[in-house]
Backbone of each chain as ProteinMPNN parsed JSONL, in Angstrom:
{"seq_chain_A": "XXXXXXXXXXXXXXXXXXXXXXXXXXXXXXXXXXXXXXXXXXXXXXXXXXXXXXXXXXXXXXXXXXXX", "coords_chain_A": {"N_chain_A": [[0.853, -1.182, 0.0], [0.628, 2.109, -0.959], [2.181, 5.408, -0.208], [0.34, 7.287, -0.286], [-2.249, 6.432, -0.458], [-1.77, 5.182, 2.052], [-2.272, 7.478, 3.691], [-4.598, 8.336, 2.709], [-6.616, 6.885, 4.132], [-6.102, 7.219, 6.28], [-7.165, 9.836, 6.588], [-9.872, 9.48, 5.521], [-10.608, 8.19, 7.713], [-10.783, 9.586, 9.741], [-12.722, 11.323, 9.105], [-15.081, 9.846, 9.156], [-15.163, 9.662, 12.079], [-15.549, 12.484, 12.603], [-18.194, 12.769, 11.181], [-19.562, 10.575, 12.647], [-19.66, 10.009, 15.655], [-19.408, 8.243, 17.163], [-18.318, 5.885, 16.072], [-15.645, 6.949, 17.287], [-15.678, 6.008, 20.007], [-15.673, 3.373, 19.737], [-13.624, 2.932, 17.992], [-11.725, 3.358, 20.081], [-12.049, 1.775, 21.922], [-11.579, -0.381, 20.764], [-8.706, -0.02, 20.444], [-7.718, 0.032, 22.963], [-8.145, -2.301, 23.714], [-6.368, -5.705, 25.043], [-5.307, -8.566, 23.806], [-7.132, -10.109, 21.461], [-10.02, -11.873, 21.501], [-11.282, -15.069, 19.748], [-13.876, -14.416, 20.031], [-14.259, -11.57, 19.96], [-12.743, -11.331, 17.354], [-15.254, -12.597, 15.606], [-17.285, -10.867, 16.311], [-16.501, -8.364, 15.231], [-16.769, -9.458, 12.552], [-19.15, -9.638, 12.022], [-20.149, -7.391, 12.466], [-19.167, -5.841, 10.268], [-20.073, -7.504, 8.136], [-22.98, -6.905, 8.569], [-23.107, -4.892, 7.364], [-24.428, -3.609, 5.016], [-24.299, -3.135, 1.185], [-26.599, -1.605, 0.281], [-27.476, -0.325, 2.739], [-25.659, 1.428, 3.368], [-25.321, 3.318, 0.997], [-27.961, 4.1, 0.154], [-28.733, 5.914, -1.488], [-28.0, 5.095, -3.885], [-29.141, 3.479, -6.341], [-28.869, 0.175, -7.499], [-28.71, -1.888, -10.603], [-30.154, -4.379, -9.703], [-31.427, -3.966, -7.965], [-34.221, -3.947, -5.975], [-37.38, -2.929, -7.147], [-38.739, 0.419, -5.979]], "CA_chain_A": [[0.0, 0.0, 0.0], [1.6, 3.322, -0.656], [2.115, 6.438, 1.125], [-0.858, 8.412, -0.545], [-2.899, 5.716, -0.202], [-2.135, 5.533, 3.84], [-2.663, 9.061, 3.254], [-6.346, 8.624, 2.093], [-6.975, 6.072, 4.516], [-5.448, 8.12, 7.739], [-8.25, 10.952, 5.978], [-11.282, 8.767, 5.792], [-10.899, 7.795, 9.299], [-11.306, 11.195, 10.301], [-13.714, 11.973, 8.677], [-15.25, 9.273, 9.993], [-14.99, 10.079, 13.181], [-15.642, 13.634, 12.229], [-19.565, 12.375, 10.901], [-20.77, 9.422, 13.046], [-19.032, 10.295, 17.291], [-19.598, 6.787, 18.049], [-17.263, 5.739, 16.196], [-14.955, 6.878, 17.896], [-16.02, 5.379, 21.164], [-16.091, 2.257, 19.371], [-12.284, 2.642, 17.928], [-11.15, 3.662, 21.298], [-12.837, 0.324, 22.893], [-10.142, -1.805, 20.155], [-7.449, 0.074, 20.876], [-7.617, -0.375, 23.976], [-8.264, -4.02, 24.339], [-5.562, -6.354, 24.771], [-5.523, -9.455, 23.006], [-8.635, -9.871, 20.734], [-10.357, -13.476, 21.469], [-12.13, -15.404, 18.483], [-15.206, -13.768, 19.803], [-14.045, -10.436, 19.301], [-12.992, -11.264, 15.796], [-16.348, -12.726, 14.877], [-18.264, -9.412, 16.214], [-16.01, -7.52, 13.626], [-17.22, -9.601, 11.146], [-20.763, -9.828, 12.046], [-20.455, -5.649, 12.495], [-18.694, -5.629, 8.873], [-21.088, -7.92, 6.949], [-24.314, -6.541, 8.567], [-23.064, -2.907, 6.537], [-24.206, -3.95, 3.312], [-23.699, -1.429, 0.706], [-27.809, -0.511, 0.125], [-27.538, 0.273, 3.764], [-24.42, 2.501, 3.419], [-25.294, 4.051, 0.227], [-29.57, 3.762, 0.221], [-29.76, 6.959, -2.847], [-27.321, 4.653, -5.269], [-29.549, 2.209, -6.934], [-28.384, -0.6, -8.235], [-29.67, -2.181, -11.584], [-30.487, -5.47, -9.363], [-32.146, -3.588, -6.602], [-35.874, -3.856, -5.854], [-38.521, -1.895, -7.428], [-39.473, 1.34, -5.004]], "C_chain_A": [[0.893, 1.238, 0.0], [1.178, 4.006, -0.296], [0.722, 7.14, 1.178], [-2.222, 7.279, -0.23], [-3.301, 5.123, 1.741], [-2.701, 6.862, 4.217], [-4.448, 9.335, 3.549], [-6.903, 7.24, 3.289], [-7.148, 7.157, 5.939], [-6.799, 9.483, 7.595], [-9.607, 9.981, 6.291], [-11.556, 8.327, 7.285], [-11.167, 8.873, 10.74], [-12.246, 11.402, 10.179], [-14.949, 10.831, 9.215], [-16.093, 9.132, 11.191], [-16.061, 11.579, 13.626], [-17.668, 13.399, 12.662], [-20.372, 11.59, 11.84], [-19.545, 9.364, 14.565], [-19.014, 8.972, 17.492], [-18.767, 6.002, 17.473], [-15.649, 5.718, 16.536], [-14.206, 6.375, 19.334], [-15.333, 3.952, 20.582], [-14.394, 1.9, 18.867], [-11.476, 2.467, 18.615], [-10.856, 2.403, 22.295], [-11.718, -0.982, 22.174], [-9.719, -1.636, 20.216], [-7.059, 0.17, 22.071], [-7.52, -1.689, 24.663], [-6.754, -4.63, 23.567], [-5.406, -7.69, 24.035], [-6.806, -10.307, 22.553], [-8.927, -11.444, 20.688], [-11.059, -13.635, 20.082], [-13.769, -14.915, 18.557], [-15.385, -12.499, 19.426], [-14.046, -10.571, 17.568], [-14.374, -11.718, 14.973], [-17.586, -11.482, 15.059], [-17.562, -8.581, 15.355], [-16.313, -7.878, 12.823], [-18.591, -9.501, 11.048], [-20.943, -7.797, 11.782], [-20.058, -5.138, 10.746], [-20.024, -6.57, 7.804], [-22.067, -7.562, 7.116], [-24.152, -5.17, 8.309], [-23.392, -2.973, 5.292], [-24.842, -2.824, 2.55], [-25.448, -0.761, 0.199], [-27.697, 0.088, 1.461], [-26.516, 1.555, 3.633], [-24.57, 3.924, 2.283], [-26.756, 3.722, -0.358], [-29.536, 4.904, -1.246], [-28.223, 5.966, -4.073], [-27.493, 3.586, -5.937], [-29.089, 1.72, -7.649], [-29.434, -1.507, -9.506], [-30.044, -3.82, -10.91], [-31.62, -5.229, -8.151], [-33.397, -3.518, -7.159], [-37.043, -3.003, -6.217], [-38.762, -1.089, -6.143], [-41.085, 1.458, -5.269]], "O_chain_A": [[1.783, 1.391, 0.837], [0.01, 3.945, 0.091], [0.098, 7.485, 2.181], [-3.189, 7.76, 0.36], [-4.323, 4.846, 2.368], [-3.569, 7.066, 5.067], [-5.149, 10.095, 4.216], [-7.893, 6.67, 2.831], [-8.168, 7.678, 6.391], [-7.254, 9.961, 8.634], [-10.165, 9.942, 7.388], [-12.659, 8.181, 7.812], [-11.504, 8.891, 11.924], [-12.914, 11.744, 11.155], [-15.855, 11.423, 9.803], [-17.234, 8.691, 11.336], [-16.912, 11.722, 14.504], [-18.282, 13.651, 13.699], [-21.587, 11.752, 11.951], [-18.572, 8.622, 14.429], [-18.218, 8.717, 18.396], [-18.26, 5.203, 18.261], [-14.765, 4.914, 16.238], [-13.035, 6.315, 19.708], [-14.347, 3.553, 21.202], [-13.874, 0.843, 19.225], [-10.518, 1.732, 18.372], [-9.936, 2.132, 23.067], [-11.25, -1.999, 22.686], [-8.97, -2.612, 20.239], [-5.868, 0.435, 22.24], [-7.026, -2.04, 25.734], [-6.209, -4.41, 22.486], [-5.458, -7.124, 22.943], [-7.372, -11.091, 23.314], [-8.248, -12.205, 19.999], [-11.379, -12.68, 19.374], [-14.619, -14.955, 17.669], [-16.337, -12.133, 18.736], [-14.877, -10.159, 16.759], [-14.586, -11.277, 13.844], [-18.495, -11.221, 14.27], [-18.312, -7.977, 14.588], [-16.374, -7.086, 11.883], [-19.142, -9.279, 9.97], [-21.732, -7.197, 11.052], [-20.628, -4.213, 10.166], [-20.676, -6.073, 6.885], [-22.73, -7.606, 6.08], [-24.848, -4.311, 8.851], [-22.698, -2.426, 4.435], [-25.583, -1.925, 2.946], [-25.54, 0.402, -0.193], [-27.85, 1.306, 1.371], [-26.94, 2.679, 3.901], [-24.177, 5.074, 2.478], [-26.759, 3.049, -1.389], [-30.395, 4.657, -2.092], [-27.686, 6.59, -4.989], [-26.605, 2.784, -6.229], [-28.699, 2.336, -8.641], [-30.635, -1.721, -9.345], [-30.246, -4.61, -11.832], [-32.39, -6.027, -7.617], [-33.727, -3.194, -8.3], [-37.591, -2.376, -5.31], [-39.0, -1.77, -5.145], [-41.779, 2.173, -4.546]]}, "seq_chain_B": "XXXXXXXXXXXXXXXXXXXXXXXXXXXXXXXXXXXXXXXXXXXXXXXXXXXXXXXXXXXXXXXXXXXXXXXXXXXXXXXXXXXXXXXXXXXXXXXXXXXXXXXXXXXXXXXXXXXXXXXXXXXXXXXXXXX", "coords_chain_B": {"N_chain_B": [[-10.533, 19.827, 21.035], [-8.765, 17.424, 22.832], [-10.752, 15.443, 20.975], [-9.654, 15.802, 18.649], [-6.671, 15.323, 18.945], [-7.186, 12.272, 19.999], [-8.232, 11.481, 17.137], [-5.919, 12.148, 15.541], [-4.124, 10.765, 16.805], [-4.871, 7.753, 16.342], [-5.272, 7.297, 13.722], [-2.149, 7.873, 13.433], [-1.174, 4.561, 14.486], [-2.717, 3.902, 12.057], [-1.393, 3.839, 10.41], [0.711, 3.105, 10.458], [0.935, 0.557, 12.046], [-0.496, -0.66, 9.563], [1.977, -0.591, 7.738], [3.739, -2.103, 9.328], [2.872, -4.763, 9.717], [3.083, -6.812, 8.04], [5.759, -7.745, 8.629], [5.618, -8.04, 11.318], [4.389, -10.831, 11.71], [6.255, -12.517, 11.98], [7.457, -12.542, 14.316], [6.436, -11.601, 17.795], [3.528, -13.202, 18.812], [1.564, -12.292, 20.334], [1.449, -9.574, 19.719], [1.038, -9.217, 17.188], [-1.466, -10.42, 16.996], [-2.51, -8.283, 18.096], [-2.096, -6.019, 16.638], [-3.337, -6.849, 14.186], [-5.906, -7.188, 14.582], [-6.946, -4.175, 15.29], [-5.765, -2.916, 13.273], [-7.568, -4.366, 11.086], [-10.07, -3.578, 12.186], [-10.23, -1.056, 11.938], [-9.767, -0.658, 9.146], [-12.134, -1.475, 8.527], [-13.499, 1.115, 9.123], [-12.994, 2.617, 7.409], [-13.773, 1.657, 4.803], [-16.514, 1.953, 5.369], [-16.946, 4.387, 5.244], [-15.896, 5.28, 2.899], [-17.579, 4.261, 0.968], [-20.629, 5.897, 2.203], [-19.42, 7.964, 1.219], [-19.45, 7.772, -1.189], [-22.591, 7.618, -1.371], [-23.433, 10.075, -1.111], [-22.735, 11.075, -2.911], [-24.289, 9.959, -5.067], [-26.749, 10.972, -4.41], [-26.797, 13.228, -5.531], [-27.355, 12.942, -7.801], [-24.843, 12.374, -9.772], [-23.833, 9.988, -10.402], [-24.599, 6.73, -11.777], [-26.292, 3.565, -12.465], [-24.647, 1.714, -13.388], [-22.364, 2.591, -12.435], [-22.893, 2.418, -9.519], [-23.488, 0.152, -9.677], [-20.731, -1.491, -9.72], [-19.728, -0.089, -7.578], [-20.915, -1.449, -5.618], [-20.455, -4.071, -6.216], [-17.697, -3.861, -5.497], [-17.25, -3.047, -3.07], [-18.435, -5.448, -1.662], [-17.194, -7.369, -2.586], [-15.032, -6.617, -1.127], [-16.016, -7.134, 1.91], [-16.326, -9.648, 1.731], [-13.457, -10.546, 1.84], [-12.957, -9.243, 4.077], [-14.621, -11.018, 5.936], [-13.09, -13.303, 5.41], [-10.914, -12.832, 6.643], [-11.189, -11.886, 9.297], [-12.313, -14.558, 9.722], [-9.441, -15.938, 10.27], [-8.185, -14.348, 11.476], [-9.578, -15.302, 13.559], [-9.33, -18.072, 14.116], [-6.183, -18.389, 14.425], [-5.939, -16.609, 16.902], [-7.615, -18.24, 19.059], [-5.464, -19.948, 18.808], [-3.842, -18.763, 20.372], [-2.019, -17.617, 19.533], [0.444, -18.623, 18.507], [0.23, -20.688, 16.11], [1.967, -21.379, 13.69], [1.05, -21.725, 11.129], [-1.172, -20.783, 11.169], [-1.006, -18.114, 11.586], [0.187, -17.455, 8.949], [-1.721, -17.493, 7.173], [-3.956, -15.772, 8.482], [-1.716, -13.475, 7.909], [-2.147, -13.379, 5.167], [-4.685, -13.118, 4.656], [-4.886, -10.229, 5.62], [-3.371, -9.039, 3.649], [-4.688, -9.667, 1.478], [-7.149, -8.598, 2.356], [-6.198, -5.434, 2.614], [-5.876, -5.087, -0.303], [-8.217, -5.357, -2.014], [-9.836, -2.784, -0.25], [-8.388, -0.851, -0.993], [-9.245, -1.228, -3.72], [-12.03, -0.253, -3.697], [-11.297, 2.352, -2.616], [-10.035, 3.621, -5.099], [-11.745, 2.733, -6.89], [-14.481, 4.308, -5.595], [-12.642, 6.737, -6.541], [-12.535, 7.306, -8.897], [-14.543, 7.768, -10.05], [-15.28, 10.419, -9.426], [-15.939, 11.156, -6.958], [-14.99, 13.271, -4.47], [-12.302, 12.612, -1.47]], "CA_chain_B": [[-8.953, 19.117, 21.307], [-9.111, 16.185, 22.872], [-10.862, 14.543, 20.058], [-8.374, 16.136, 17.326], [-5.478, 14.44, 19.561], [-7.409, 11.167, 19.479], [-7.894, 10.853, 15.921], [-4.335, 12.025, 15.056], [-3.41, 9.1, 17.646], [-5.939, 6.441, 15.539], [-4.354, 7.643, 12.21], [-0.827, 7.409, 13.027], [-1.19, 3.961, 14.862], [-3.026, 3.026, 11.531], [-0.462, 4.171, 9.415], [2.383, 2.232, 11.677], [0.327, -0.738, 11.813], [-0.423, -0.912, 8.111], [3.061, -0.834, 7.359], [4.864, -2.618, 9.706], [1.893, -5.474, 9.809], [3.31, -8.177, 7.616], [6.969, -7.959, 9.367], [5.142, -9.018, 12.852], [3.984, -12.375, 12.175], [7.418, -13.392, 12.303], [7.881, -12.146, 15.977], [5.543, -12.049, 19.006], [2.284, -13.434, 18.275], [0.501, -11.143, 20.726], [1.635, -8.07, 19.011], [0.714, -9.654, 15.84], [-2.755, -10.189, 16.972], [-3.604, -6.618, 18.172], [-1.688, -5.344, 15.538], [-3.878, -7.42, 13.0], [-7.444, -6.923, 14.698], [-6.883, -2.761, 15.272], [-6.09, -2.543, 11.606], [-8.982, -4.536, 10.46], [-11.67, -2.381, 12.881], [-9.981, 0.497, 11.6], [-9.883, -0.372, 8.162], [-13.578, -1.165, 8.001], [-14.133, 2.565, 9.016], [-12.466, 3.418, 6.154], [-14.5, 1.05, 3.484], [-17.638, 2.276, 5.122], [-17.03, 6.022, 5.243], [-15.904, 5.986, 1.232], [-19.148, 4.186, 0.346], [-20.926, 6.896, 2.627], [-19.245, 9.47, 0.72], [-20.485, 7.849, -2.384], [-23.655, 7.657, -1.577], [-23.13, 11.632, -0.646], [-22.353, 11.946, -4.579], [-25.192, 9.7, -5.843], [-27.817, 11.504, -3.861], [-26.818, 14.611, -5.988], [-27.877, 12.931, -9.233], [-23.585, 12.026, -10.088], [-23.629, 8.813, -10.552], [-25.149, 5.712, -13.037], [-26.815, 2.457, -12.301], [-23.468, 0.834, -13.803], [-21.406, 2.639, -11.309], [-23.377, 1.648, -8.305], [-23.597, -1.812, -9.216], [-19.292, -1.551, -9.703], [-19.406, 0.257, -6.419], [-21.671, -2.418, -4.861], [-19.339, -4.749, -6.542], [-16.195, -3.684, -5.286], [-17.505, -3.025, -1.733], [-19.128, -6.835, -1.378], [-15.942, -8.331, -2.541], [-13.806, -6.113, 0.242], [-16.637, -7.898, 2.737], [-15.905, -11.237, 1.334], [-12.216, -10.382, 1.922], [-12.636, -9.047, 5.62], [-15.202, -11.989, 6.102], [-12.043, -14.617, 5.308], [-9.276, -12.015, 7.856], [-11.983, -12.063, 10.595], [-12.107, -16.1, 10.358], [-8.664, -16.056, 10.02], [-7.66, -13.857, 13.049], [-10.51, -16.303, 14.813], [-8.645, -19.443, 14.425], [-5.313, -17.349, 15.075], [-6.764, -16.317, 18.258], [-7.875, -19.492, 19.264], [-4.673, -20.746, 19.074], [-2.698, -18.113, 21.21], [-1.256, -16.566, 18.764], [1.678, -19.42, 18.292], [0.086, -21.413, 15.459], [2.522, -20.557, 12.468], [0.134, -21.938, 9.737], [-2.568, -19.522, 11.05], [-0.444, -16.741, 11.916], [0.485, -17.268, 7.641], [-3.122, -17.335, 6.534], [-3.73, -14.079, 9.137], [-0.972, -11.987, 7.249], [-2.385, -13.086, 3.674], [-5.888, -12.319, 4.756], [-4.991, -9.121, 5.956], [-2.796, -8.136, 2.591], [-6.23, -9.69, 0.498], [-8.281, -7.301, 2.407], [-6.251, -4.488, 1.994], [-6.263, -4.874, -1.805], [-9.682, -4.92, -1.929], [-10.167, -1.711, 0.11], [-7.69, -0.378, -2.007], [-9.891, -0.904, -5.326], [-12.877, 0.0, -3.192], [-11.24, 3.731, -2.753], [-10.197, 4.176, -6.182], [-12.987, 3.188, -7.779], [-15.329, 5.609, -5.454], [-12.39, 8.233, -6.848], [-12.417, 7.423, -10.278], [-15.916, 8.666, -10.387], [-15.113, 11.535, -9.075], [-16.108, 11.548, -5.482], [-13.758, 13.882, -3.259], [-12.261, 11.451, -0.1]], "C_chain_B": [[-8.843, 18.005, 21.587], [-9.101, 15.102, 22.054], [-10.043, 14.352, 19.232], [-7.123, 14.967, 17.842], [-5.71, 12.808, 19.277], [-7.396, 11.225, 18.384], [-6.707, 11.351, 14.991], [-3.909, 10.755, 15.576], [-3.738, 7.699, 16.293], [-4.974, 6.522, 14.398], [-3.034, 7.156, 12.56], [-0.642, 5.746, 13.769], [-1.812, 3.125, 13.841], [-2.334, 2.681, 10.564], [0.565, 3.184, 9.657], [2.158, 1.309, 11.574], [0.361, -1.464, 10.145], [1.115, -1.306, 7.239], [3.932, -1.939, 8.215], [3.947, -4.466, 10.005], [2.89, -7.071, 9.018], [4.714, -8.67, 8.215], [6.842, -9.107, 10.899], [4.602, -10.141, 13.0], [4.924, -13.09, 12.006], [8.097, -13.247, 13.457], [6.756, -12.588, 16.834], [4.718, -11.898, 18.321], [1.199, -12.82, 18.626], [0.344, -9.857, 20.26], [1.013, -8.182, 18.052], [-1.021, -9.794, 15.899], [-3.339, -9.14, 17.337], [-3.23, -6.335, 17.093], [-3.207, -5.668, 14.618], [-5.335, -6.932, 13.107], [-7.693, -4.777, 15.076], [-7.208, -2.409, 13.655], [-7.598, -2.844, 10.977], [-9.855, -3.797, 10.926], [-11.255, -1.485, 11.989], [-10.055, 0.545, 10.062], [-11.418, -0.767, 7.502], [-14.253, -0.463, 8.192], [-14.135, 3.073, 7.922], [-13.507, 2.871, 4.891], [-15.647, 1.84, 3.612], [-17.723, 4.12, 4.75], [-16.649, 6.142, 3.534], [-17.164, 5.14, 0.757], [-20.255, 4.865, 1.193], [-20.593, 7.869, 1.39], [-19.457, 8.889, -0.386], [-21.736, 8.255, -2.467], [-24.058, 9.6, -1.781], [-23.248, 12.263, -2.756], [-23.975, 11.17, -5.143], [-26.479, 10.451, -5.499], [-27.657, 12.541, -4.589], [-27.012, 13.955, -7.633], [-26.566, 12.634, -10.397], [-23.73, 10.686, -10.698], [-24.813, 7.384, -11.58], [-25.634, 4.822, -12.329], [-25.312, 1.558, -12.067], [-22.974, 1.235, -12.786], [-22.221, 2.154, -10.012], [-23.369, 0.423, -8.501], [-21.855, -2.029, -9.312], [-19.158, -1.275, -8.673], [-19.525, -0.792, -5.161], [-20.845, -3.805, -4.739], [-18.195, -5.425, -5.195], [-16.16, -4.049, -3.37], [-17.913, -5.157, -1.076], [-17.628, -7.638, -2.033], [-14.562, -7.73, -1.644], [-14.632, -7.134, 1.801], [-16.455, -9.14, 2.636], [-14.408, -11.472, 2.279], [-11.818, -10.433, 3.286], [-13.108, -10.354, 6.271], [-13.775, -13.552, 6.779], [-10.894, -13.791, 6.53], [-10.329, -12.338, 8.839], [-12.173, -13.711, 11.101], [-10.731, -16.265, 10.642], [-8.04, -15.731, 11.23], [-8.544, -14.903, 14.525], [-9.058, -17.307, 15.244], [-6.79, -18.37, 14.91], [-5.292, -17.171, 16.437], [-7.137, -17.219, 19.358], [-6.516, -20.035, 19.69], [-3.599, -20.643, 20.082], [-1.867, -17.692, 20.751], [0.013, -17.7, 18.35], [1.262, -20.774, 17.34], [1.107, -20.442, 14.174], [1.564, -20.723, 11.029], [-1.02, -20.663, 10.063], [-2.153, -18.14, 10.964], [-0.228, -16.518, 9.577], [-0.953, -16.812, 6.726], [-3.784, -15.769, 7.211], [-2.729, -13.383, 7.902], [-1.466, -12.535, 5.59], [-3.677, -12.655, 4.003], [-5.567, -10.534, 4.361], [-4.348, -8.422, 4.473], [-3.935, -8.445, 1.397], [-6.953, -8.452, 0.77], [-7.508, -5.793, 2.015], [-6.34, -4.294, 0.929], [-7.38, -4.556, -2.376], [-10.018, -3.572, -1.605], [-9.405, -0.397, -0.653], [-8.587, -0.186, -3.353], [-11.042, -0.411, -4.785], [-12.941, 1.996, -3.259], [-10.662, 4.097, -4.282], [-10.964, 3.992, -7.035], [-13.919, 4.361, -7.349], [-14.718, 6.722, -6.134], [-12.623, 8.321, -7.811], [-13.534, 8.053, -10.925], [-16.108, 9.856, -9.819], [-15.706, 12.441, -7.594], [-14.786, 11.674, -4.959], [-13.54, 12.797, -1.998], [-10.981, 12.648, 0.209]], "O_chain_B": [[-8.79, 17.25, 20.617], [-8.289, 14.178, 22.007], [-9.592, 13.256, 18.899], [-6.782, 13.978, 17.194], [-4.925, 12.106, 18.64], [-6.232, 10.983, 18.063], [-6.595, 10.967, 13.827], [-3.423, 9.841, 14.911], [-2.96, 7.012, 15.631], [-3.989, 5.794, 14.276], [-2.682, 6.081, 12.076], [0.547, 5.52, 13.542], [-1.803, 1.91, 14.038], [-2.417, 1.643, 9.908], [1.128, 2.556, 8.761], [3.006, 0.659, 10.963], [1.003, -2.423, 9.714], [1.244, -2.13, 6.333], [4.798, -2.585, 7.623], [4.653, -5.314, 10.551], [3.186, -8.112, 9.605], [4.89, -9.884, 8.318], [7.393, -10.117, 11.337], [4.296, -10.594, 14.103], [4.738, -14.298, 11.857], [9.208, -13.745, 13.642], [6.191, -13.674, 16.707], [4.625, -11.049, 17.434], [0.182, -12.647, 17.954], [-0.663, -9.156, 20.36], [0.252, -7.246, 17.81], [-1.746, -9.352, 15.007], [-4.512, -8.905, 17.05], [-4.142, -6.36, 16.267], [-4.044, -4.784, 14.438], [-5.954, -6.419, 12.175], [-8.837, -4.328, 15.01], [-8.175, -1.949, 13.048], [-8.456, -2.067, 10.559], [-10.571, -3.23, 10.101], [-12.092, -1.116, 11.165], [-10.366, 1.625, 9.559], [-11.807, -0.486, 6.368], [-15.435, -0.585, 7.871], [-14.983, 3.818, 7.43], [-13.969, 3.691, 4.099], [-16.084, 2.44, 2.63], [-18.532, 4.761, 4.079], [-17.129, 7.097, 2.923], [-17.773, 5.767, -0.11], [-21.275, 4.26, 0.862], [-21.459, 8.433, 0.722], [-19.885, 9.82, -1.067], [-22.139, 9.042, -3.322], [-24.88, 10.102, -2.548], [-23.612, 13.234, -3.42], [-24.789, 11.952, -5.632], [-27.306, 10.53, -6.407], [-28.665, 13.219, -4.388], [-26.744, 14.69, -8.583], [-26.827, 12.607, -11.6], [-23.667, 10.732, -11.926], [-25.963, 7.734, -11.847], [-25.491, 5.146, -11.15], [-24.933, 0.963, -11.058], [-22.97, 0.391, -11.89], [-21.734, 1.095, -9.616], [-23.252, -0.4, -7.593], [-21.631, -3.117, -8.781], [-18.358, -2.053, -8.154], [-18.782, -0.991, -4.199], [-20.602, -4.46, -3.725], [-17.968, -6.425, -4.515], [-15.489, -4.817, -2.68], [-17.461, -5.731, -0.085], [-17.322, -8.709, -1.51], [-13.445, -8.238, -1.539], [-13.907, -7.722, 2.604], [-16.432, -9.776, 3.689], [-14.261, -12.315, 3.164], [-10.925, -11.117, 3.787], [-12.343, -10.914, 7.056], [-13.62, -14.264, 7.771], [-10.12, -14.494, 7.181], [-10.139, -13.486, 9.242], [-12.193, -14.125, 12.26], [-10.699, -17.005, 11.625], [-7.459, -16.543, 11.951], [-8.306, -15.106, 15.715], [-8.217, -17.296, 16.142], [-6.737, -17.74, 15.966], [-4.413, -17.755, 17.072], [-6.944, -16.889, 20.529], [-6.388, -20.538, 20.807], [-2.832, -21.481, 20.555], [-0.868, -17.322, 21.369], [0.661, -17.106, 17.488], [1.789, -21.849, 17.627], [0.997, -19.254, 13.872], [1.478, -19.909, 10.11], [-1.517, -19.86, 9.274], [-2.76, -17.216, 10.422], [-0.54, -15.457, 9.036], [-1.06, -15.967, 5.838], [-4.034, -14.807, 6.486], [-3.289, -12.761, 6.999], [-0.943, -11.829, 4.728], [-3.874, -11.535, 3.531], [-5.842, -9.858, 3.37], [-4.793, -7.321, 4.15], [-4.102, -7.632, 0.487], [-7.301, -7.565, -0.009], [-8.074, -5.032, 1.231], [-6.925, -3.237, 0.692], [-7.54, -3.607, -3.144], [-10.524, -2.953, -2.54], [-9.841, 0.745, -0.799], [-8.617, 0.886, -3.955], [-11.461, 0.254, -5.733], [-13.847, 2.741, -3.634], [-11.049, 5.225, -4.586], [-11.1, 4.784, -7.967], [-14.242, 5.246, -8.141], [-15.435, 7.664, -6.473], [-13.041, 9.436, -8.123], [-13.554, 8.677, -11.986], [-17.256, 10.295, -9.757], [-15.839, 13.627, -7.291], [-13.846, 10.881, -4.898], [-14.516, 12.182, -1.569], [-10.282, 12.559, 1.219]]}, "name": "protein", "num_of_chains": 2, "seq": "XXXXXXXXXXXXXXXXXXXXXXXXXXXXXXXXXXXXXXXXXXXXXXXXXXXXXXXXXXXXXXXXXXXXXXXXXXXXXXXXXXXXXXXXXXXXXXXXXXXXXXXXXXXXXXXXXXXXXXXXXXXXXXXXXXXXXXXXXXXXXXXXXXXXXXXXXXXXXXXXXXXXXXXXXXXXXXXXXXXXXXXXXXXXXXXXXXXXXXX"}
């Protein structure tokens, strides 16, 4: 991964932050914890796959998405 | 203030991480597992906040059918990606950090998913959403 690309990453996570406060709570809460059990890692994934992208981006219909 | 301080902290700890990430699964295995599960939280702020800031552009009438379903795409095969690092850091985890076969499958996860999140932000740019 290069620099501009940590760059734009190190940015989005601000912004982030910036938009939705609770994430920050919520970043604070993993960097804080010390070694992450297999239950931790499966609530990251359960918190990552239940974001799916009509939820994230609801005005960018897709040509598969559901009649309104 | 405060906050500013925290998310300078977050940032450069993701920056540090990101880079020095595939070096540490040839050392301590506990380092290797915060290391590994920080990044991932932190880098599925990042996926969701640039498909946020798409949606930010399609709501203004920017964007195509085609590109949302590329966006939709791109995004659902970075979830696939994290899907396989999140089992990956499981079993990892599980093991106490001193399995070397898992600790190997951990650091390719984690360089899958970033690739992914990688095509994830330049496709949102290529269409010309600001990040």
């Amino acid at each position: 991964m290069n620099p501009a690309m940590l760059a734009l990453i190190v940015g989005l996570v601000e912004q982030a932050i910036k938009l939705e406060p609770t994430i920050a709570a919520e970043l604070k809460a993993i960097f804080t914890k010390t070694d992450p059990t297999p239950a931790d890692w499966l609530a990251l994934r359960t918190r990552v796959l239940g974001q799916s992208f009509e939820s994230l981006a609801p005005d960018a219909p897709t040509a598969d998405a559901p009649p309104v | 203030m405060k906050n500013r301080k925290y998310q300078l902290w977050a940032g450069l700890i993701l920056a540090v991480s990101l880079i020095v990430l595939p070096a540490t699964f040839s050392g301590c295995g506990t380092t290797a597992q915060q290391v590994a599960y920080k990044s991932a939280a932190t880098t599925s702020v990042t996926a969701e906040t640039a498909v946020r800031a798409y949606n930010v552009f399609a709501a203004q009438g920017k964007t195509t059918v085609l590109q949302n379903a590329q966006v939709k795409a791109a995004y659902e095969k970075y979830q696939a990606a994290f899907a396989v690092l999140c089992d990956a850091g499981a079993i990892y985890a599980a093991g106490g950090g001193t399995n070397a076969p898992a600790a190997t499958a951990l650091q390719q996860a984690v360089l899958n998913t970033s690739a992914t999140i990688t095509d994830v932000v330049n496709l949102v740019k290529t269409f010309g959403v600001k990040l």
